[in-house]
C-alpha positions as CSV (number, residue, x, y, z in Angstrom):
1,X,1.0,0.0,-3.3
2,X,-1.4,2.5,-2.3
3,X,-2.9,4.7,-4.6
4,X,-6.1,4.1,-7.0
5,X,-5.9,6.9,-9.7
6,X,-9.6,8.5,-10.0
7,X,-9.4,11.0,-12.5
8,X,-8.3,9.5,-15.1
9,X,-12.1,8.9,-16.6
10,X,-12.6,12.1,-15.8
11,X,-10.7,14.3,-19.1
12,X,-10.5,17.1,-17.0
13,X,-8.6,20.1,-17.9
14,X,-7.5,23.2,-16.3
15,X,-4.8,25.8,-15.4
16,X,-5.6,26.2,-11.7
17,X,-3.0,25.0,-9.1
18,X,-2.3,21.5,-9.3
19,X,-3.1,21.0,-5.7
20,X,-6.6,22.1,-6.2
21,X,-9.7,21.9,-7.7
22,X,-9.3,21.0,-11.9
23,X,-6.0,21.3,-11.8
24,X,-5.4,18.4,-8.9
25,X,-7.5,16.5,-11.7
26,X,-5.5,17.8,-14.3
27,X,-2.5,16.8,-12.8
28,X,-3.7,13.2,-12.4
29,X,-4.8,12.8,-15.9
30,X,-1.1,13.9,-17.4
31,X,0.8,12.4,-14.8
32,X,-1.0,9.2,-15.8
33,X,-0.4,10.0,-19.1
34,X,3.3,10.6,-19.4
35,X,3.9,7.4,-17.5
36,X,1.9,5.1,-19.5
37,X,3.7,6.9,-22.7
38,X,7.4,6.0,-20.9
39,X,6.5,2.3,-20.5
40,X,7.2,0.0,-24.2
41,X,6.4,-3.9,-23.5
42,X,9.0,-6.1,-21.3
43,X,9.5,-8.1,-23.9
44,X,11.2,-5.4,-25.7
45,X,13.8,-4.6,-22.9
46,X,14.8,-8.0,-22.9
47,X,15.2,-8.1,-26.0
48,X,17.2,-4.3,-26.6
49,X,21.1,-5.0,-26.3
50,X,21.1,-1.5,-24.5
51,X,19.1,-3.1,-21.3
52,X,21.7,-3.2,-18.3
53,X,21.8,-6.8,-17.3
54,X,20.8,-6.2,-13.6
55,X,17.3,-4.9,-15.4
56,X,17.2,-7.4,-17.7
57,X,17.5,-10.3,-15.3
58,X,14.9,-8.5,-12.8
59,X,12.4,-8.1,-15.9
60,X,12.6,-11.7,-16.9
61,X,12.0,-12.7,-13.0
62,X,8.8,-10.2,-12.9
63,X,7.5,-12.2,-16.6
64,X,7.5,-15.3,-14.4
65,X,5.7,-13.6,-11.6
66,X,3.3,-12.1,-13.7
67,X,2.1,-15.3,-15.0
68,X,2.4,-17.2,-12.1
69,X,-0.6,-14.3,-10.7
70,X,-2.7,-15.4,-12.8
71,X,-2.3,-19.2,-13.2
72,X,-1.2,-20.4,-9.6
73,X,-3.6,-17.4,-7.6
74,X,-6.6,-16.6,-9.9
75,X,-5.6,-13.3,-10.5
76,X,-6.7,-11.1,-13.7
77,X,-5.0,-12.1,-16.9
78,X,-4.7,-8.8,-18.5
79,X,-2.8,-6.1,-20.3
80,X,-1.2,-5.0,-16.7
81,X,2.5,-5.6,-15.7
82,X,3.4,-6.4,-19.6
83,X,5.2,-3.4,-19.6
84,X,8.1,-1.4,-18.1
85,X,8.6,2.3,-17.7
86,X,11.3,4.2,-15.9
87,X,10.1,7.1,-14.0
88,X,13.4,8.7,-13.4
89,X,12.2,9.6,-10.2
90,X,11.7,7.6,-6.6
91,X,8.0,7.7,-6.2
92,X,5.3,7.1,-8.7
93,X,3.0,8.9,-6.8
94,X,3.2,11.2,-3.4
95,X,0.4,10.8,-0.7
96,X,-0.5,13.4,1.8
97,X,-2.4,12.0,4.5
98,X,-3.8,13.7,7.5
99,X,-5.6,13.1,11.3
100,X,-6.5,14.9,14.1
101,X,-4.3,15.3,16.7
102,X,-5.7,12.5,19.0
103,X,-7.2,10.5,16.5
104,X,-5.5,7.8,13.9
105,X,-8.2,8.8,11.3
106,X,-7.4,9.6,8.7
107,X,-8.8,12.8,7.2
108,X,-10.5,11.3,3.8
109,X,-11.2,13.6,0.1
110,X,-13.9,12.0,-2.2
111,X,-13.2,11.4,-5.8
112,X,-15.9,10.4,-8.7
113,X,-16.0,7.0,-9.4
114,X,-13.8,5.5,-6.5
115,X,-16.1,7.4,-3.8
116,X,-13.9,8.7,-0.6
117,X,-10.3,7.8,0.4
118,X,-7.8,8.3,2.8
119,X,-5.0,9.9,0.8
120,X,-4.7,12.4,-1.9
121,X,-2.1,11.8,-4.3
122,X,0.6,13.5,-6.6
123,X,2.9,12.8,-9.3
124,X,5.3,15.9,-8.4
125,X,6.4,15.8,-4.6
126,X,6.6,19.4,-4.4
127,X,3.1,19.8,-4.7
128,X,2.0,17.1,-2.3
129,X,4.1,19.2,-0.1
130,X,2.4,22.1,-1.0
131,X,-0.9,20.6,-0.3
132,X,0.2,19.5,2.9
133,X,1.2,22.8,3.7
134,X,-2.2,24.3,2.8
135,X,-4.0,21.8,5.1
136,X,-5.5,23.5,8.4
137,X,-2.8,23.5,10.8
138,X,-4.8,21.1,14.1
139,X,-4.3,18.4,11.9
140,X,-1.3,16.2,11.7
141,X,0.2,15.2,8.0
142,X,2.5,13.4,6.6
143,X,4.1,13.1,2.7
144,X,5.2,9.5,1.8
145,X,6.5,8.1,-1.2
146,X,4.2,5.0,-3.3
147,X,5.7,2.7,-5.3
148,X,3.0,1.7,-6.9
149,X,-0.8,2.0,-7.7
150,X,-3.9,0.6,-9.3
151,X,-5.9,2.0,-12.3
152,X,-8.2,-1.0,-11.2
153,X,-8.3,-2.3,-14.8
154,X,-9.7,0.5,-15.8
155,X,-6.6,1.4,-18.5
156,X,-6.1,-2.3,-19.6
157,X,-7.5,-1.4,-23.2
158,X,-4.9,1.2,-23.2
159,X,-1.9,-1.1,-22.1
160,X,-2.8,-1.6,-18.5
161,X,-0.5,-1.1,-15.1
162,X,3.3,-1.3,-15.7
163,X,6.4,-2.1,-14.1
164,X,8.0,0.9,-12.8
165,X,11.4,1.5,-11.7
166,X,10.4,2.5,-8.3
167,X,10.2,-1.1,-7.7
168,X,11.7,-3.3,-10.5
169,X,15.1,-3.2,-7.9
170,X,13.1,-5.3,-5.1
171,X,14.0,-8.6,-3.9
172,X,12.4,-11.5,-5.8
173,X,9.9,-12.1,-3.1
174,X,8.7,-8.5,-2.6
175,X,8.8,-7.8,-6.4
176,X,6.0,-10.9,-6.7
177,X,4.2,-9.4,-3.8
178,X,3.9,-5.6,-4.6
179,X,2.5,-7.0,-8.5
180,X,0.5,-9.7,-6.2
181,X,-1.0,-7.0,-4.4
182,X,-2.0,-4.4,-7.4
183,X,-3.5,-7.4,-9.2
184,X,-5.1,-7.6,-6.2
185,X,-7.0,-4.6,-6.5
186,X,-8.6,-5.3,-10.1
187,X,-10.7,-8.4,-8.9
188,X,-12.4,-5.8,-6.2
189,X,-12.8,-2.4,-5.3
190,X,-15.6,-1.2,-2.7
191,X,-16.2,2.7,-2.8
192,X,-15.7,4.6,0.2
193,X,-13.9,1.6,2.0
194,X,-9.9,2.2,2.4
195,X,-9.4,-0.5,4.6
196,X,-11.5,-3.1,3.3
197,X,-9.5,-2.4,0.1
198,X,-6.1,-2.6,0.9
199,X,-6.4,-5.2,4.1
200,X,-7.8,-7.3,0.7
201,X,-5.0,-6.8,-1.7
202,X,-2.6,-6.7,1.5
203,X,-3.5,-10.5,2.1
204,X,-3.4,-11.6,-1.6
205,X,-0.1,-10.6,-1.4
206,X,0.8,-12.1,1.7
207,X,-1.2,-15.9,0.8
208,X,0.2,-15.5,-2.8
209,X,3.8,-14.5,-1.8
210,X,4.2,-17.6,0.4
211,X,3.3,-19.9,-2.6
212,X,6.2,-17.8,-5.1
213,X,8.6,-18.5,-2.2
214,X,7.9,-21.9,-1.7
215,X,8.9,-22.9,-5.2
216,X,11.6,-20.7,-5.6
217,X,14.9,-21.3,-5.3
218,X,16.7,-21.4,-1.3
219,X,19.1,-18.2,-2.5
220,X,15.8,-16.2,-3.0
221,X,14.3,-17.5,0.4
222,X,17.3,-16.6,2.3
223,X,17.5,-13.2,0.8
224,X,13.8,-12.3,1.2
225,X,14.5,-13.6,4.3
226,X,17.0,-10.8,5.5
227,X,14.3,-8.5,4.0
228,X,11.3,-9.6,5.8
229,X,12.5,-10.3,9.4
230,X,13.5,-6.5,9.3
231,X,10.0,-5.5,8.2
232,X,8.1,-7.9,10.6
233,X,9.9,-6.7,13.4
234,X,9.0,-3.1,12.5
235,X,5.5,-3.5,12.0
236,X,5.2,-5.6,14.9
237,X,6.9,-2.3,16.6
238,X,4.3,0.0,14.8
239,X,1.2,-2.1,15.6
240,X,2.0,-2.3,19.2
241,X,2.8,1.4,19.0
242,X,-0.7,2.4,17.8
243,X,-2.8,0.2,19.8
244,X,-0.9,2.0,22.7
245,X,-2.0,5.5,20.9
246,X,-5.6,4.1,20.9
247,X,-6.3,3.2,23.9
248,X,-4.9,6.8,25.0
249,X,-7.2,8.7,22.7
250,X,-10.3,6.8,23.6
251,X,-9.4,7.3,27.4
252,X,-11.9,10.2,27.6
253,X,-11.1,10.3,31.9
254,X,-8.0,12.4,30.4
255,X,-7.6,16.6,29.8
256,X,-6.0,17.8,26.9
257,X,-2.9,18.5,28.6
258,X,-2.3,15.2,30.1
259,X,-3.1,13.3,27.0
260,X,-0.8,15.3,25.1
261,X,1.8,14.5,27.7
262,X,1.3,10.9,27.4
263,X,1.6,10.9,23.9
264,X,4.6,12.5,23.7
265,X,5.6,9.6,26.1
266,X,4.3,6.8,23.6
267,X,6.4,8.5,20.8
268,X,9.2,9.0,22.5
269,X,9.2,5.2,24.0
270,X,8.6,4.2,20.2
271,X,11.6,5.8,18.7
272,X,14.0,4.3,21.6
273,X,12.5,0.8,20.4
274,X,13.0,1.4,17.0
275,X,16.8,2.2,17.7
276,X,17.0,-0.9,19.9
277,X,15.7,-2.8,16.7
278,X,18.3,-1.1,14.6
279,X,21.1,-2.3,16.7
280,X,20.5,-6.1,15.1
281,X,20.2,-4.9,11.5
282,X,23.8,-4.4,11.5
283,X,23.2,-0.7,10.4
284,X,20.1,-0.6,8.1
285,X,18.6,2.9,8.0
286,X,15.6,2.2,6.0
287,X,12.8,3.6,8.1
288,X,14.6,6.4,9.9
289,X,12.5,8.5,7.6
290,X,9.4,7.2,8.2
291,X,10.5,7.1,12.2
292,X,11.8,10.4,12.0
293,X,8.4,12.0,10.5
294,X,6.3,9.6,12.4
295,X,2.5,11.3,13.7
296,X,-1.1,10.1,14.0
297,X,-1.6,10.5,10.0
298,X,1.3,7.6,9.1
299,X,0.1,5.5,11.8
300,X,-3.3,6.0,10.6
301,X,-2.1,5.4,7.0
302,X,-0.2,2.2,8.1
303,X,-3.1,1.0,9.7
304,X,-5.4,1.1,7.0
305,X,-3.1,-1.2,5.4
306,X,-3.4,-4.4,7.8
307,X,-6.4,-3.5,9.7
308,X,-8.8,-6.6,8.4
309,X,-5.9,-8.9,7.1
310,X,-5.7,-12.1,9.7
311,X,-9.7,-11.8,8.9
312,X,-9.2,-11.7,5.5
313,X,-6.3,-15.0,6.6
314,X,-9.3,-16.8,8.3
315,X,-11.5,-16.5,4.8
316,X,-9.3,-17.9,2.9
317,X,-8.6,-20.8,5.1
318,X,-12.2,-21.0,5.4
319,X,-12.4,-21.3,1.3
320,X,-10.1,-23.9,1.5
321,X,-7.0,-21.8,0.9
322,X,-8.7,-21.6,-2.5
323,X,-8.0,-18.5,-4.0
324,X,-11.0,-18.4,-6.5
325,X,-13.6,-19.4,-3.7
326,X,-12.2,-17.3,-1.3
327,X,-12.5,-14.0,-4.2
328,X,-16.0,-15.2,-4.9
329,X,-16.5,-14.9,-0.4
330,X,-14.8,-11.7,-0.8
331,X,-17.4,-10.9,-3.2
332,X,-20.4,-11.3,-1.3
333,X,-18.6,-9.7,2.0
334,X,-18.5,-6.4,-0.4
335,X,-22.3,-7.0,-1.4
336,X,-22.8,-5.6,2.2
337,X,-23.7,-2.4,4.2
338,X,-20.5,-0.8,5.1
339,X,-21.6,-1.4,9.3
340,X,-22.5,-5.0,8.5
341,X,-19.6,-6.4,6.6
342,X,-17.0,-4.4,9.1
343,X,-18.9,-6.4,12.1
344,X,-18.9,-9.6,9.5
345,X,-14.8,-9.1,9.3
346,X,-14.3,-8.7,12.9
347,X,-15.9,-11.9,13.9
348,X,-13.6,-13.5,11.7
349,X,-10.5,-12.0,13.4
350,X,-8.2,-14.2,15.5
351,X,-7.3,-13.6,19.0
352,X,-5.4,-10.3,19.9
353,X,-2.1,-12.0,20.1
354,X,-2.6,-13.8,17.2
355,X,-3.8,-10.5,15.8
356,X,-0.6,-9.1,16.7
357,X,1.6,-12.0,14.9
358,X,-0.3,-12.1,11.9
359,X,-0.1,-8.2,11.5
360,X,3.7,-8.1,11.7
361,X,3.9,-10.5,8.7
């Protein structure tokens, strides 16, 4: 979740450095490449007697899922998530992000095609790093790891979106909403809009993870379940934690001094929290990286994330929790100016403490 490949129309070719110029397009063309040549169709794993079980079983669950997407929540019925590829690697892609050092905005590159985002992506983590490194040094960045993207339907003739290994291992419930939420992304894209984008596919896979839930089995509840309180008490955590860094950057009464002081304040009182959550998740270490690396670029990358979903929430309840009205309202909100449909979406946003509930789904 998190990264729309824009070169890959392009047929770019090059020998410069991979983090630059042709040969960051280069990159994104073979990187796409090899992984769509590693994927065969699910149907085959299943099949093959050399399929560990544990796979096996998890393919057959993300089969169901992937037609539940489209029958049950109006999502494309297409070539995507028909097949499965295993990276032998973590990540299918790398993100460098970047934001000023009082500032949760994120530093944004523009692409052909998908206009301007707030992330550059790599298939090779040592040359996100590298790009990182190279980036101006008043500006705070961060590396992270995606799971996932979205070609945006644009490679369905050629076998569409797979299954990777980077995420075939989730629980049943997160499974059906990562593949919710890259679905997600081929009914609409808006150039040069981040969060419009992802707040979208971020609440598709929120409404349409609540429906696979409710029909499946109490043993997958209860162990999403276990999954999700964790992650709802951390974003909860995280929202709080950047409202706080907000409201001290927009304080323009402060010197530099002092608000560098009091951020170093808000961090520090974050980290105690997180370890204070930690102590009830009977040793789960799962976002000590992310904690440990946490600046004003991951905040701002988080944030772009859930920023519009409760008003994304209201639309659909507005559409009758009818996922193909609510796309078609989706729709139209896209049809406007940038200024007008952000002012269209913050109407449509619930109090702040409801706000702060609904974000830490």
């Amino acid at each position: 979740m998190g990264w729309v490949v824009a070169a890959l129309l392009l047929g770019l070719s090059g020998c410069a450095s991979p983090t630059t110029g042709a040969g960051y397009y280069w990159q994104s063309v073979t990187g796409h490449l090899a992984l769509m040549q590693a994927a065969r169709p699910v149907d085959d794993w299943v099949a093959d007697s050399a399929t560990p079980e544990p796979l096996r079983q998890k393919l057959v669950t993300a089969r169901r899922i992937r037609a539940y997407a489209s029958a049950e929540l109006a999502l494309p019925d297409n070539a995507s998530y028909h097949r499965y590829a295993d990276l032998k690697r973590r990540a299918a892609v790398y993100n460098v992000v970047a934001a000023p050092e009082f500032s949760l905005t994120l530093q944004t590159w523009c692409f052909p095609v998908v206009g301007c985002v707030g992330y550059r992506g790599y298939y090779d983590e040592a040359n996100a790093q590298a790009f990182a490194a190279s980036l101006p040094g008043d500006l705070e960045v961060a590396v992270y790891p995606v799971p996932a993207y979205s070609t945006l339907g644009w490679m369905n003739w050629a076998g569409g979106d797979p299954l990777l290994n980077t995420f075939i291992g989730y629980p049943e419930g997160e499974l059906a909403r990562l593949v919710f939420h890259e679905l997600a992304h081929q009914v609409l894209y808006v150039q040069d809009d981040t969060a419009f984008n992802e707040s979208f596919a971020t609440a598709v896979e929120r409404l349409g993870g609540e429906r696979w839930l409710a029909q499946a089995g109490e043993a997958v509840r209860n162990d999403y379940t276990r999954f999700n309180e964790r992650r709802r008490a951390f974003r909860a955590l995280t929202l709080a934690t950047r409202q706080r860094l907000q409201a001290l950057y927009a304080d323009t009464t402060l010197d530099t001094d002092t608000r560098r002081a009091r951020k170093a304040e808000v961090m520090a009182d974050f980290r105690r929290d997180y370890e204070a959550l930690k102590q009830g998740w009977g040793g789960y270490a799962g976002y000590d990286t992310w904690v440990r690396q946490a600046n004003n670029a991951s905040f701002g990358a988080q944030a772009a994330y859930d920023q519009w979903v409760p008003a994304f929430e209201a639309l659909f309840e507005a559409q009758g929790r009818n996922f193909t009205r609510f796309y078609d309202a989706v729709r139209a909100l896209a049809e406007q100016p940038k200024a007008e449909r952000s002012a269209t979406l913050q109407a449509l946003l619930p109090t702040p403490d409801a706000t702060l509930a609904a974000s830490a789904h």
